[in-house]
C-alpha positions in Angstrom: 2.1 8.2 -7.6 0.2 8.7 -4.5 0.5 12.3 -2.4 2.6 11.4 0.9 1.1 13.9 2.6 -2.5 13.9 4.6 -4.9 15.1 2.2 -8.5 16.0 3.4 -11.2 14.0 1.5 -15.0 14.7 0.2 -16.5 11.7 1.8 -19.2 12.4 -1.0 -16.6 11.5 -3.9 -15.6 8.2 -1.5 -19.1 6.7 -1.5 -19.8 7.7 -4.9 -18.5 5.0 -7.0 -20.6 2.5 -4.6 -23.0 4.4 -3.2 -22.2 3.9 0.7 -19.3 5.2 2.2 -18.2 1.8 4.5 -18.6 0.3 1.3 -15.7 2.3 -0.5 -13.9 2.5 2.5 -13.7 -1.3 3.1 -12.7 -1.5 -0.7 -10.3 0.9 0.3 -9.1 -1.1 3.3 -8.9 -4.4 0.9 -6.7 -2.9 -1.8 -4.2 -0.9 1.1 -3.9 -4.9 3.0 -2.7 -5.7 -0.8 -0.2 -3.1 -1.9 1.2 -3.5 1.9 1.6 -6.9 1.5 3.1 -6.4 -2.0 5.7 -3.8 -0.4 6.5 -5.8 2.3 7.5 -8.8 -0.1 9.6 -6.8 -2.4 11.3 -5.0 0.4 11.7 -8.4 2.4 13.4 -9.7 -1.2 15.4 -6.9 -1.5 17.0 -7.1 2.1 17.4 -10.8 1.8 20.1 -10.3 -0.6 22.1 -8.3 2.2 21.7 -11.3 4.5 24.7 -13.3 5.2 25.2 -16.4 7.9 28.1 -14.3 9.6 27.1 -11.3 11.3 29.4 -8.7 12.7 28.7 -5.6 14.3 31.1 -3.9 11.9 29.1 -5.2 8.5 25.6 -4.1 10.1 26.9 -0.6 10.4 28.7 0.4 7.4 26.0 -1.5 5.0 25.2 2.1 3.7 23.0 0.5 0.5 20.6 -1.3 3.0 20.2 1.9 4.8 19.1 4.1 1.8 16.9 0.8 0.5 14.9 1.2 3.9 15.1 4.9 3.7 13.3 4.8 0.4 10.6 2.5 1.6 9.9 4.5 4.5 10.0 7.8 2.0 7.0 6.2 0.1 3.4 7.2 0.3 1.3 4.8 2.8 -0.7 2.3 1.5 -4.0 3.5 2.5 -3.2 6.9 0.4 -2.2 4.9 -2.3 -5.5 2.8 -2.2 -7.6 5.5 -2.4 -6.1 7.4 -4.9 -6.2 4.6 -7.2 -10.2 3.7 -5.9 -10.6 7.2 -6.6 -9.0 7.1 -10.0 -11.3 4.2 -11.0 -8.2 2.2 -10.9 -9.4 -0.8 -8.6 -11.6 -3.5 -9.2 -14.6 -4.3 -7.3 -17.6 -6.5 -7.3 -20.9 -6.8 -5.3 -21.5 -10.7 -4.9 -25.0 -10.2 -4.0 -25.9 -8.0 -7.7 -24.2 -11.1 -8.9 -26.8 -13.5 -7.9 -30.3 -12.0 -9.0 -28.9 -11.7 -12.4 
């Protein structure tokens, strides 16, 4: 699992694996616009269960389960820190379209 901290990067290491550093970094931005969409499907899944047609003001307060669901959410590491650990790790999958054709 990702750091959830800032952690200061060697730019170097970034543009390594592709040889430019927008490159990597709009990988980067790719794969974080996936795992946020991921996380904000399984959360939005998760809170749907807690839905219900009749709302009180009573039931929104004391749903203490939804709270620490959303609190764990919050707690994780952002997706741009998880993308580029996993970039990285040589854990994300990337092609150049343009190598693609001249072969």
């Amino acid at each position: 699992m990702a750091q959830a901290s800032l952690v200061t990067r060697d730019i170097s290491k970034i543009a390594e694996p592709t040889g430019n550093v927008y490159e990597s970094l709009a990988i980067v931005g790719k794969r974080a616009r996936q795992i946020s969409a991921e996380i904000k499907e399984e959360l939005s899944n998760k809170l749907a269960e807690f839905a219900s047609s009749v709302d009180n003001l009573e039931e929104i307060f004391e749903n203490r389960e939804q709270i620490e669901i959303s609190r764990f959410y919050e707690r994780m590491p952002k997706p741009s820190t998880t993308a580029t650990e996993e970039f990285l790790d040589n854990k994300v999958m990337f092609r150049k379209p343009e190598e693609e054709q001249e072969i």
